[in-house]
C-alpha positions in Angstrom: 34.4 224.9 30.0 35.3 223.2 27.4 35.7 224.4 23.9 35.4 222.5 20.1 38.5 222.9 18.3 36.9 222.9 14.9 35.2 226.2 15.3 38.8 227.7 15.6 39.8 229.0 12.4 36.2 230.4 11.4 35.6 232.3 15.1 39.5 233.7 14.1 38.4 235.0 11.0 35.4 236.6 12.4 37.5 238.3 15.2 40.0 239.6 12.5 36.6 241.5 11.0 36.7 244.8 12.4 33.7 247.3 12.1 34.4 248.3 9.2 34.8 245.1 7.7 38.0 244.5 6.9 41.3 242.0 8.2 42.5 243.9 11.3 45.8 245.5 10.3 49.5 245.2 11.0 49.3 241.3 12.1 52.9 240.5 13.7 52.4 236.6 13.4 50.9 233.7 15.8 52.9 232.9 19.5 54.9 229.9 18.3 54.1 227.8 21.8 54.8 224.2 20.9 52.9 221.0 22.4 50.1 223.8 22.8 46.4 223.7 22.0 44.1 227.3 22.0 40.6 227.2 22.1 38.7 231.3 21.3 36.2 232.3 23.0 34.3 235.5 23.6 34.6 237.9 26.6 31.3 236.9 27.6 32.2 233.3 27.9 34.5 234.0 31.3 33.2 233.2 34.1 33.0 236.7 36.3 34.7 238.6 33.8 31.8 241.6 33.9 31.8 241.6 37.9 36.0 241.9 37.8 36.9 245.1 39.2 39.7 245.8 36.9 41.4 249.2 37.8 44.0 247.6 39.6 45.4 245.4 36.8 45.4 247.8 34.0 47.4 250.3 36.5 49.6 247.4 36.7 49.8 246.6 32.9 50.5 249.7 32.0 53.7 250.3 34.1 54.5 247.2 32.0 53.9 249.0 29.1 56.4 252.0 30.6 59.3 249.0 30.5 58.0 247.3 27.3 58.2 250.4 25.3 61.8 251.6 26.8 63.6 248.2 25.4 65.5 248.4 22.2 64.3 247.2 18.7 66.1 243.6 18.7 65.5 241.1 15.2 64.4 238.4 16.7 61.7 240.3 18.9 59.0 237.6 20.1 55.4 238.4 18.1 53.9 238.6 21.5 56.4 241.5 22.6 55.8 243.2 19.4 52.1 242.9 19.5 52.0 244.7 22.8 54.3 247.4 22.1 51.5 248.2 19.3 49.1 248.3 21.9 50.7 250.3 24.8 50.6 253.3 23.6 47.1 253.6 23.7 47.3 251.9 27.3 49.6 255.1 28.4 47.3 257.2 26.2 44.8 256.4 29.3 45.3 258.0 32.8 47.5 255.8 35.8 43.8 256.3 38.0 41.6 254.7 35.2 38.3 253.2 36.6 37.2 249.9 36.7 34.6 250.6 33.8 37.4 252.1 31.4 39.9 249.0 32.0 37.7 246.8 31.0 36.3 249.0 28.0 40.6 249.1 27.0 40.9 245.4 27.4 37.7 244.4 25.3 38.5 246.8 22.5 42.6 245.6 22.1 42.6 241.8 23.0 40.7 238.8 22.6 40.9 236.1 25.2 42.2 232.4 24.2 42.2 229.4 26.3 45.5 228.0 26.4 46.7 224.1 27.6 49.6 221.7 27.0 48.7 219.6 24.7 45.8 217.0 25.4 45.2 218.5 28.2 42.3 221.2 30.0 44.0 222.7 32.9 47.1 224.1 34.0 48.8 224.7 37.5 48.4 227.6 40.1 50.6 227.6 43.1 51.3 231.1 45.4 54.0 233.2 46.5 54.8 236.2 49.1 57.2 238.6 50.2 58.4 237.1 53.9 58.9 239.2 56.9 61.6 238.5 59.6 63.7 239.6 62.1 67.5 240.5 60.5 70.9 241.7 61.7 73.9 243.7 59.9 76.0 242.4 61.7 76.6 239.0 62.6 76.0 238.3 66.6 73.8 236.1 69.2 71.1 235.3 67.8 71.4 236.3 64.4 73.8 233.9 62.5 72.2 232.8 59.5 73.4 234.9 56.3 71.8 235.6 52.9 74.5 236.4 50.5 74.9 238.6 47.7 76.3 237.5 44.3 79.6 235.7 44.1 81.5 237.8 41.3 82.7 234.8 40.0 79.5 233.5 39.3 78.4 232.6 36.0 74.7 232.0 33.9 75.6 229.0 31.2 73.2 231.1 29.4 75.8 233.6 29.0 78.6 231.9 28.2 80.2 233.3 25.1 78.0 236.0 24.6 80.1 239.5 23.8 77.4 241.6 25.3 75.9 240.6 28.4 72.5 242.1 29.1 71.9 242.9 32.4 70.2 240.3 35.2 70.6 236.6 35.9 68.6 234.1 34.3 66.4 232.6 36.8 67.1 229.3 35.0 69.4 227.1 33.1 73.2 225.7 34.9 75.8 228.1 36.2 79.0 227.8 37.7 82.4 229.4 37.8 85.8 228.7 36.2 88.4 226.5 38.2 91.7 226.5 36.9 90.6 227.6 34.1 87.5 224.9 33.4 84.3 225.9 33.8 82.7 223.3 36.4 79.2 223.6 38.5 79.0 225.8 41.3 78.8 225.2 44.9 75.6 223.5 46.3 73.0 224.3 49.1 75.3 222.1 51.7 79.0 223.4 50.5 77.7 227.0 51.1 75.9 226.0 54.3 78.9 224.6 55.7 80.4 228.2 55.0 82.3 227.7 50.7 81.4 231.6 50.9 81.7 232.5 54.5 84.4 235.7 55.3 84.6 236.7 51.8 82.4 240.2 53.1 79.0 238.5 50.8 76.5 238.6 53.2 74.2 241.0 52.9 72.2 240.4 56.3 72.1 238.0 59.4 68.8 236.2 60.3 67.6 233.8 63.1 66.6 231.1 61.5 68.1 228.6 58.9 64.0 227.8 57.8 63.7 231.5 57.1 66.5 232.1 55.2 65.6 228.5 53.0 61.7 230.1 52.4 63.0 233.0 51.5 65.4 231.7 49.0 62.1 229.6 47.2 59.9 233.2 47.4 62.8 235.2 45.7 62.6 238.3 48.1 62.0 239.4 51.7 61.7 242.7 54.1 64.4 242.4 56.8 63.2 243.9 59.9 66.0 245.4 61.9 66.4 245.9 65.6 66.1 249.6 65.1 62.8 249.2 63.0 64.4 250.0 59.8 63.6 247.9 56.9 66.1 246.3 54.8 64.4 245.3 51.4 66.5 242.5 49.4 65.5 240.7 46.1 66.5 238.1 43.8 70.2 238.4 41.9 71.3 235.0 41.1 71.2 231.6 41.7 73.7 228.7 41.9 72.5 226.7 39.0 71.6 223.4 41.0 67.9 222.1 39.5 65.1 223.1 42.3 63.7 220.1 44.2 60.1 220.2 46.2 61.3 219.3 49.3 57.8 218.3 50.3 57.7 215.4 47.7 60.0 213.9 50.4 57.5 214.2 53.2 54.9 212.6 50.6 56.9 209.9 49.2 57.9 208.7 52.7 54.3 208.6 54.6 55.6 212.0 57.1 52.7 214.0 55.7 49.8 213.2 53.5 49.7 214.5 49.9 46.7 216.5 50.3 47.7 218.2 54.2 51.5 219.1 52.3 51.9 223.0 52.3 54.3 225.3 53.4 53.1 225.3 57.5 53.4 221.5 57.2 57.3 221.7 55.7 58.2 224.2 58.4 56.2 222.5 61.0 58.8 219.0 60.7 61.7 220.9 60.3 61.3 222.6 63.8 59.9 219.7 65.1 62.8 218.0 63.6 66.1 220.1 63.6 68.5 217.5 62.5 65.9 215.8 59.6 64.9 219.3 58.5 68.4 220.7 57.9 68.6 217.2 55.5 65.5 218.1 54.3 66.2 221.4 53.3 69.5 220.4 51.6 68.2 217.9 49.1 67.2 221.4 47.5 70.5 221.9 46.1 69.7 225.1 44.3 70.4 228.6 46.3 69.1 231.8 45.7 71.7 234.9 46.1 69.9 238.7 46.7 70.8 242.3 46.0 69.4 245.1 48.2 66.6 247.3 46.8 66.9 250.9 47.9 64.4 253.8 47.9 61.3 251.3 48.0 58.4 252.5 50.3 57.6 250.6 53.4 54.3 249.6 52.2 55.3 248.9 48.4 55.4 245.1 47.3 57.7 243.1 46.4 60.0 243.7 43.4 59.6 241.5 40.4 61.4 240.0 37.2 60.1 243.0 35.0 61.9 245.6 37.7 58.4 246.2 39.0 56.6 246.6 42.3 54.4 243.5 41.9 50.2 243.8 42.0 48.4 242.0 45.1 46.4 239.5 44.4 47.0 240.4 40.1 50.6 239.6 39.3 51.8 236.5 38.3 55.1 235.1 38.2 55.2 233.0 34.4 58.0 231.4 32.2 59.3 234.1 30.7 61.0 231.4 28.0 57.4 230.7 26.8 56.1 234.4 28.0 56.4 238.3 27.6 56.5 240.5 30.8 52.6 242.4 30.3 51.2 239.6 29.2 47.2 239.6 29.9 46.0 236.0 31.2 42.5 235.3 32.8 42.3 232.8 35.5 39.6 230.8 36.3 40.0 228.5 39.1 38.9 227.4 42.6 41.5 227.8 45.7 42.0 227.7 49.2 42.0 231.3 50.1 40.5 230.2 53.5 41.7 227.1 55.6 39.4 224.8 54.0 39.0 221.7 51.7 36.3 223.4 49.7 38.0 225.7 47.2 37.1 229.4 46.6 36.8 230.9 43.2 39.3 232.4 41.8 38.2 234.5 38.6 40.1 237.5 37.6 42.3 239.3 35.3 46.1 239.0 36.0 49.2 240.4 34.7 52.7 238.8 34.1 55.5 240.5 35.7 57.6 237.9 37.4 59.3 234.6 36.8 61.0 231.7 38.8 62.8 228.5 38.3 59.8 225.7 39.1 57.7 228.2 36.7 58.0 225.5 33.4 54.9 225.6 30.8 52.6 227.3 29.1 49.9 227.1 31.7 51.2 227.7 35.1 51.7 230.3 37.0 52.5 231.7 41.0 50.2 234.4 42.2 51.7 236.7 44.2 49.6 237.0 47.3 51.6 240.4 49.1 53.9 240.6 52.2 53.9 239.6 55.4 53.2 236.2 57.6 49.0 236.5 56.2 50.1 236.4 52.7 52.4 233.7 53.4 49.8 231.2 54.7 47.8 231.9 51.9 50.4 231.4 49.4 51.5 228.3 51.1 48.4 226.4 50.7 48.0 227.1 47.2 48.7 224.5 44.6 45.4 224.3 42.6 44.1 223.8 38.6 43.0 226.0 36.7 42.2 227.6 33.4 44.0 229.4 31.9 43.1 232.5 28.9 45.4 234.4 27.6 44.5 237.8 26.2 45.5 238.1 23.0 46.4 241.4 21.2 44.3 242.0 18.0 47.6 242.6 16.0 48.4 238.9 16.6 47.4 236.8 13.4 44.2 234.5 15.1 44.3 232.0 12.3 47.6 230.9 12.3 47.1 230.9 16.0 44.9 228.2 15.3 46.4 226.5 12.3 49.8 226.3 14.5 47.6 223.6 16.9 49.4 220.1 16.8 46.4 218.4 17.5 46.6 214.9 16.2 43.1 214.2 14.4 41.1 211.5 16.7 39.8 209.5 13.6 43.1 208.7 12.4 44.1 205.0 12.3 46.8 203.4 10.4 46.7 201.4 7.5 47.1 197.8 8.1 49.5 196.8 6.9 49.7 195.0 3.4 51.0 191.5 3.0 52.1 190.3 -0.6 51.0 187.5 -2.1 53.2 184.9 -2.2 55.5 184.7 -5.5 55.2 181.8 -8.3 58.1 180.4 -7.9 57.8 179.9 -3.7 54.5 178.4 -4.6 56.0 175.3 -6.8 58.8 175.5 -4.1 56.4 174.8 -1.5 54.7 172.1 -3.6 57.7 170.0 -3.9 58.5 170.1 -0.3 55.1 168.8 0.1 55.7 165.9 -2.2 59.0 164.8 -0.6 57.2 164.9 3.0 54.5 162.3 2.0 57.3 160.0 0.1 59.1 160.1 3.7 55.8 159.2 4.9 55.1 156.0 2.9 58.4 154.8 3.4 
């Protein structure tokens, strides 16, 4: 579906025309993505966006909104963040239980969708996530021996070094590390603290069977621990150890174990029970590790916790890089996936909200769908790694032509001048002459 770039600037200025004919008021400025290219388009132009059923999402957005419009006034507010706290209000204006018909009547009148790519390129990057479910302990005994730890107090996010006030969280990327006599150095790895760096310092939170459940869990961010007295223990995302995330299954590729197009979640867990002694390697060449914080007074059947504080949407939140995106952010997808266990795709067309964030979530144009709890959701999410489109929906108080003016895009019929020579100077001429002359003296001689 592609779009010409050259129609950018007048579609903007159209879209800036509101019925009554003038330039749609209180612009806050463009997004500021860099290596980014837009392409506007109408609503019309997504594919399924009139058959969407989209109730569920705009409940979702607008407990965004609740959050968005509870954080402080800062200066350097993104223009995406200040767009949508322009437009909440009249989201919370709306009832929680609006119908399917009124969403999309809210979304049409307050945003305009823009398809959104790297630079020189169409597409971006879906993958899938899920809440696990497993057996736990409290207590460490048989059969239960495999910890998830809370937060290390002496933990610290290299994003927050130096900063007077620390705002509350844990950045979900950049370094961290702690202070050894008195120098700040990197902070344990996935090995160190599986070969017990943190054991009997009273950190773990909960026991589990299995060393594989405890890695997925780490990669999803969050988990329901099912206890042997049926209570459910619900734990979520805290920290990290600052170690860069590696895809263990780029190991099984490069090294002929499983074929590029088989790899998915099954697969990995598959060789590491097959394998006991390769899969614990396997497992540690993901140096980064993932420490949790128990989330009280959550119902049984709510979903997982994300970034933004929220219970996450089934099948309509999306985990995004929150350095390149704002928590409410609108984006329609367009893609086909493997919903069932088969080569041919399904589609994939529907409104989504932003609420979440994780480490390997790096661009403009990628995202993780959060697919619910339990073992279902995590099949599904397992086999996802898919392209797609990507279109974000734009408030109408963001400025559409320097949206489009802000595109990089190198113009194709450019070419370089060639480059000039000079013609050669008087005085090298009669140079060259004479050199001439003594050559065929040599000669006769």
């Amino acid at each position: 579906m592609m779009r010409l770039r050259h129609a950018c600037i007048q579609l903007a200025l159209c879209l800036m025309i509101g019925a009554s004919g003038g330039l749609a008021s209180a612009n806050v400025g463009s997004l500021g993505f860099l290596e980014a290219q837009y392409d506007f388009v109408a609503f019309s132009e997504l594919d399924g966006w009139s058959a969407d059923k989209q109730a569920q999402v705009f409940a979702g957005f607008r407990k965004s909104c609740e959050v968005l419009m509870k954080r402080k006034d800062i200066s350097d507010i993104r223009p995406m963040e200040k767009a949508l706290r322009k437009v909440c209000p009249r989201a919370l204006a709306l009832p929680e239980n609006t119908d399917d018909a009124a969403a999309k009547k809210f979304f049409e009148a307050n945003f305009r969708p823009v398809r959104i790519s790297k630079l020189g390129e169409t597409t971006g990057l879906l993958t899938g996530y899920y809440e696990p479910e497993v057996d736990g302990s409290l207590t460490l005994t048989k059969g239960f021996t495999v910890p998830l730890y809370r937060r290390p107090p002496e933990l610290i996010s290299k994003a927050r070094l130096g900063q007077r006030l620390l705002r509350a969280g844990f950045p979900s990327t950049g370094g961290a590390g702690h202070r050894v006599n008195g120098k700040f150095v990197e902070y344990h790895d996935r090995a160190a603290i599986e070969d017990g760096v943190l054991a009997n310092r009273g950190l773990e939170i909960v026991w589990l069977r299995d060393a594989a459940d405890a890695f997925f869990i780490q990669i999803q961010g969050s988990a329901r621990i099912r206890l042997q007295d049926g209570k459910l223990v619900r734990v979520n995302y805290s920290a990290h150890n600052g170690h860069r995330f590696t895809p263990v299954g780029r190991n099984l590729i490069e090294t002929g174990i499983v074929p590029r197009d088989e790899i998915s979640m099954e697969t990995i867990r598959m060789f590491i029970a097959e394998m006991p002694e390769e899969g614990r390697e396997l497992m540690r060449q993901n140096k980064a590790f993932t420490f949790f914080r128990v989330i009280d007074n959550l119902p049984p059947d709510s979903e997982a916790v994300g970034a933004q504080g929220l219970s996450l949407v089934k099948d309509r939140s999306i985990a995004v890089d929150n350095k390149l995106h704002v928590y409410g952010s609108l984006f329609w997808i367009e893609a086909k996936l493997q919903l069932q266990n088969t080569k041919e795709g399904q589609a994939f067309n529907r409104l989504m909200v932003a609420q979440d964030t994780g480490s390997a979530i790096v661009g403009v144009a990628r995202a993780d769908i959060y697919f619910g709890g339990g073992a279902e959701a995590g099949t599904v999410a397992g086999r996802i790694r898919n392209p797609g489109a990507f279109f974000m929906l734009i408030p109408n108080e963001i400025d559409p032509v320097r949206i489009a003016a802000e595109q990089n895009v190198p113009n194709p019929e450019y070419r370089p001048e060639a480059e000039k020579k000079e013609p050669p100077k008087a005085d090298a001429k009669k140079e060259d002459k004479k050199e001439d002359a003594l050559k065929k003296e040599e000669q006769k001689k």
